[in-house]
C-alpha positions in Angstrom: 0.0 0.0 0.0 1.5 3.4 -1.2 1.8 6.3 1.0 -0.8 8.5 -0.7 -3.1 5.5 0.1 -2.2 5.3 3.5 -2.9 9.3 3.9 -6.3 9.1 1.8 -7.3 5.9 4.7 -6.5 8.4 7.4 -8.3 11.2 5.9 -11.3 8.7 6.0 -11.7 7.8 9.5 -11.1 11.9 10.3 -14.2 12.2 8.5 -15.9 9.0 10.2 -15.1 10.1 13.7 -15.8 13.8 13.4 -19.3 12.7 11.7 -20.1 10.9 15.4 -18.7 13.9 17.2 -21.6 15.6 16.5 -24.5 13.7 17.8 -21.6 12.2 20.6 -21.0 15.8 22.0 -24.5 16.8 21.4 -25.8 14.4 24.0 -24.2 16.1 26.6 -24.0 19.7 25.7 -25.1 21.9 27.7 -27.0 19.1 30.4 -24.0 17.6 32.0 -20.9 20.3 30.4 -21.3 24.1 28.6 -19.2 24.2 25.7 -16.3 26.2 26.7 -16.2 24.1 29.7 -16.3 20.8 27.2 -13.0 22.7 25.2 -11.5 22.5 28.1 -11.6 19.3 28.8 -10.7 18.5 24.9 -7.6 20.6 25.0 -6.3 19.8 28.2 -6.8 16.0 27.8 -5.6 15.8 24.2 -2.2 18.1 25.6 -1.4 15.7 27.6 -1.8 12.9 25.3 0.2 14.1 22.8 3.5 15.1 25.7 2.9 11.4 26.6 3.3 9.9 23.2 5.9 12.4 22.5 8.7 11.2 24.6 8.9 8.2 22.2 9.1 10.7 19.6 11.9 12.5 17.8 13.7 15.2 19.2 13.9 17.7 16.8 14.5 21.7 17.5 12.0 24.4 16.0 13.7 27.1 14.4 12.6 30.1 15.8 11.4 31.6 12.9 8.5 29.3 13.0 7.5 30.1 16.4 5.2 32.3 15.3 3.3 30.1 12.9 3.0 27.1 15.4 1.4 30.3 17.4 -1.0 31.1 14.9 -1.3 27.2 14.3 -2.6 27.0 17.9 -4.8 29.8 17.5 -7.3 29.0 14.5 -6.8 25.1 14.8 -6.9 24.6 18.5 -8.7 27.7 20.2 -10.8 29.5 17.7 -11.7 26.0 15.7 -12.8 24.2 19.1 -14.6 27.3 20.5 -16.9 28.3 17.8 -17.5 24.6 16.7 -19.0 23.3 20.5 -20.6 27.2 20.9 -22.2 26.7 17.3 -23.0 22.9 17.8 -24.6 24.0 21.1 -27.1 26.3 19.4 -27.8 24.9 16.2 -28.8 20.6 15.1 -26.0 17.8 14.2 -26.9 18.0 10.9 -26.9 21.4 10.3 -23.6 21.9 11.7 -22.1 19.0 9.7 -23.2 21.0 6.2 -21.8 23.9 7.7 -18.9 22.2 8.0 -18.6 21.6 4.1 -17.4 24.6 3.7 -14.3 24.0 4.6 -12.8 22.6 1.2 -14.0 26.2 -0.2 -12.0 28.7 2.3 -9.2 26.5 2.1 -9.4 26.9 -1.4 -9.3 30.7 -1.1 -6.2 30.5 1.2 -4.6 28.4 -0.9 -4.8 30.8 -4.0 -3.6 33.8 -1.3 -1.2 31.9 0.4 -0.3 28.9 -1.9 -0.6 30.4 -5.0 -2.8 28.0 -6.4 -4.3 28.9 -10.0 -8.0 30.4 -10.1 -9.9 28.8 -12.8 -13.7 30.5 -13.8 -15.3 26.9 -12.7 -13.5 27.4 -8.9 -15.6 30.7 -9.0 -18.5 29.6 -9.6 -18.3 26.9 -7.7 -17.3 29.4 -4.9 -20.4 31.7 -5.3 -22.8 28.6 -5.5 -20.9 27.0 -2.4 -21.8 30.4 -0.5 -24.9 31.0 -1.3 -25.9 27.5 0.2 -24.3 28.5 3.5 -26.7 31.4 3.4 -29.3 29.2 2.8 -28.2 27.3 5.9 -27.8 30.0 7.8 -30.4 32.3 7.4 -33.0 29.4 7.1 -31.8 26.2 8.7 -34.4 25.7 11.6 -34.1 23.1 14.3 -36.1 21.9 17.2 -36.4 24.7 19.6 -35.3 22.3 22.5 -32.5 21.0 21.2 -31.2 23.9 18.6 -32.0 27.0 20.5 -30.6 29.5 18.2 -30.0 27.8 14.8 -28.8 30.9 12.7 -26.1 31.7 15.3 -25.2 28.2 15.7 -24.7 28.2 11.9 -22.9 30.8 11.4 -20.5 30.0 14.1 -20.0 27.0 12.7 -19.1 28.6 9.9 -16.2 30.5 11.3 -15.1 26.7 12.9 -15.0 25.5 9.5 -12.8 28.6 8.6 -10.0 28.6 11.3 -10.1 24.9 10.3 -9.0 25.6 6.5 -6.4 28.5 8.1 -4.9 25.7 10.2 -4.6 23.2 7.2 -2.6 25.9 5.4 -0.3 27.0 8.0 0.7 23.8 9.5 1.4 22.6 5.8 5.0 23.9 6.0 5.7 22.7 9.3 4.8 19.3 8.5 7.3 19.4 6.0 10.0 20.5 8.2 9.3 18.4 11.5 7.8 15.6 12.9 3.9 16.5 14.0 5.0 14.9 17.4 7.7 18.1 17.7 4.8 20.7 17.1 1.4 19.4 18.2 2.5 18.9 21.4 3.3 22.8 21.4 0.1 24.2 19.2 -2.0 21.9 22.3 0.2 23.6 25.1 -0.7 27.0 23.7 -4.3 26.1 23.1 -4.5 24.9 26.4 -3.6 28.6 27.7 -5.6 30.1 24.5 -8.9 28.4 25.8 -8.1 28.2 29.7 -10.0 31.6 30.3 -13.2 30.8 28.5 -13.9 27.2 30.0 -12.1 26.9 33.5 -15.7 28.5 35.4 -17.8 26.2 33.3 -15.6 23.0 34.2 -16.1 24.0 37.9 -19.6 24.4 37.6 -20.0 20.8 36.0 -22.4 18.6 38.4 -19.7 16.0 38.1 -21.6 13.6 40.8 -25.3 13.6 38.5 -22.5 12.2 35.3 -23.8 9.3 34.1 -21.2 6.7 32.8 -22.4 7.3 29.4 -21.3 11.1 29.8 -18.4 10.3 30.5 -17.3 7.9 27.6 -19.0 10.9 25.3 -16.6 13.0 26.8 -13.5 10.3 26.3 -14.3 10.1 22.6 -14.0 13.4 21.7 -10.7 13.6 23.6 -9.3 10.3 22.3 -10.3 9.8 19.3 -12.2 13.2 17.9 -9.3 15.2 19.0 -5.9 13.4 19.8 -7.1 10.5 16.8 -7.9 13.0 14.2 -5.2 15.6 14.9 -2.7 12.6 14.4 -4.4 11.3 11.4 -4.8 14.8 10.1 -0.8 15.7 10.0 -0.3 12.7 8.5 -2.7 13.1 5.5 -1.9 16.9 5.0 2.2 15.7 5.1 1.4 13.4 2.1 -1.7 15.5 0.3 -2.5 18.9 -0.8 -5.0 20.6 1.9 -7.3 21.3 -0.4 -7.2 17.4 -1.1 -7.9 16.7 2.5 -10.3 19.6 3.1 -12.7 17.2 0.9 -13.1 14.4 3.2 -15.2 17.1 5.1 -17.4 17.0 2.2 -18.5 13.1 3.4 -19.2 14.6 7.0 -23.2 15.3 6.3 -23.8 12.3 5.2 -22.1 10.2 7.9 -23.6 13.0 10.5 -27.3 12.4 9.0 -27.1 8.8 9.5 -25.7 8.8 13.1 -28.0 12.0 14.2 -30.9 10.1 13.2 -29.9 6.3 14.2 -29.5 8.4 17.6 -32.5 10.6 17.6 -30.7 14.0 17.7 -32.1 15.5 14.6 -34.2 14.5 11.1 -33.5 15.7 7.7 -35.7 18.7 5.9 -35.8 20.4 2.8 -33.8 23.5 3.5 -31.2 21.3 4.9 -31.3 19.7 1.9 -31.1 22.0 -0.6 -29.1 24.1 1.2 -26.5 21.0 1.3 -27.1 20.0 -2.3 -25.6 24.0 -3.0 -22.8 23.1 -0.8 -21.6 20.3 -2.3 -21.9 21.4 -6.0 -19.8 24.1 -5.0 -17.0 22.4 -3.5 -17.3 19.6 -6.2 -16.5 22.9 -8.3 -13.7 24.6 -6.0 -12.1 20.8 -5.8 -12.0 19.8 -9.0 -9.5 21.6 -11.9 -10.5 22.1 -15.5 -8.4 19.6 -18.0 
């Protein structure tokens, strides 16, 4: 099995895993943890992961020059990405924030041509325009039940901004992945993030009724730490090392489908015809943004 094959396999359980993340962290959001306080708990236990694995890591020195972009690595990939994602996922459906989530493949795209250079073809525009007016669509009209999405169109839309820091983050740690082992600068982006997110949740993880948990809370909360956020970081550095981040930006694209089938095997959510449509915009678009005129 070739290396790009091994990459594109890793690429595909990111997808799978973050499609149960978002009925798994919906379960217990906000009844048992707030989602700041939930970050917390992400960060903190994926830091520590990630030292522990390290020591059987390489040692390898960063160049200080790129101090600053593991900084800014930290900021849209582990604080600003985690944040708005549980925040938006708190207020809006599974569902709705796994199209949201589509975008991704479409603002990495536009990084890519500012950062990247990559070329700008007429289809990768249109395909842009169509691929944002479907998150308008989502936004502006994607409705939920009031219970369990209690401000959709803010939920959205903050999703939206995840799904951005996430395509920043897949740009800037493209280089370093090229330069080090991810073992030599995760560890450091999840320190940072740690201290990035610290302020937000600390008052929410003290107010958590910790006693009322049920054991089911807790393995939701172990999932996302284990395998939504130390797994997929992992699995992530390894597919952006070997592919272009636009490539891996795509796998995002299976996310709705994957969500839809475990938000309503679970009971978290039900599929409508903005949702729908709204997706069906989505994904012509990035089909568009992904794919390059012969």
């Amino acid at each position: 099995m070739t290396k790009r094959q091994l990459a594109l396999i890793a690429a595909s359980f990111v997808a799978l895993f973050y499609a149960a993340n978002y009925s798994v962290a919906k379960g217990v959001m906000p009844h048992y943890v707030k989602p700041f306080g939930f970050i917390l708990f992400r960060v903190t236990g994926a830091c520590l992961l990630f030292w522990i694995v390290g020591i059987f890591g390489p040692k390898e020195k960063i160049e200080r020059k790129h101090y600053p972009r593991i900084f800014f690595g930290a900021f849209f990939g582990m604080a600003l990405n985690m944040l708005a994602f549980f925040y938006g996922l708190n207020l809006t459906t599974p569902i709705n924030a796994s199209v949201m989530m589509v975008m991704a493949p479409i603002i990495t795209f536009i990084l890519a041509v500012i950062f990247l250079k990559e070329r700008l073809q007429i289809r990768r525009i249109i395909g842009l325009v169509i691929g944002v007016i479907g998150a308008v669509v989502m936004i502006v009209y994607g409705k939920g039940n009031a219970e369990n999405a209690p401000n959709p169109g803010l939920g959205n839309f903050l999703i939206f901004i995840n799904a951005s820091a996430f395509a920043a983050y897949l740009v800037i740690v493209k280089k370093l992945t090229r330069l080090y082992h991810p073992f030599t600068f995760i560890k450091w982006m999840y320190t940072l993030g740690v201290l990035m997110v610290l302020p937000f949740g600390l008052n929410q993880v003290l107010e958590m009724p910790f006693e009322t948990i049920p054991p089911s809370g807790y393995l939701s909360i172990a999932y996302v730490v284990v395998f939504v956020t130390f797994g997929t970081y992992l699995l992530n550095i390894f597919a952006v090392k070997t592919l272009k981040p636009t490539t891996v930006a795509v796998f995002i694209y299976f996310q709705p489908f994957l969500a839809s089938l475990f938000a309503t095997f679970l009971g978290t959510d039900s599929i409508d015809s903005t949702k729908i449509i709204a997706a069906s915009l989505i994904f012509v678009g990035v089909y568009l943004v992904s794919t390059k005129s012969k």
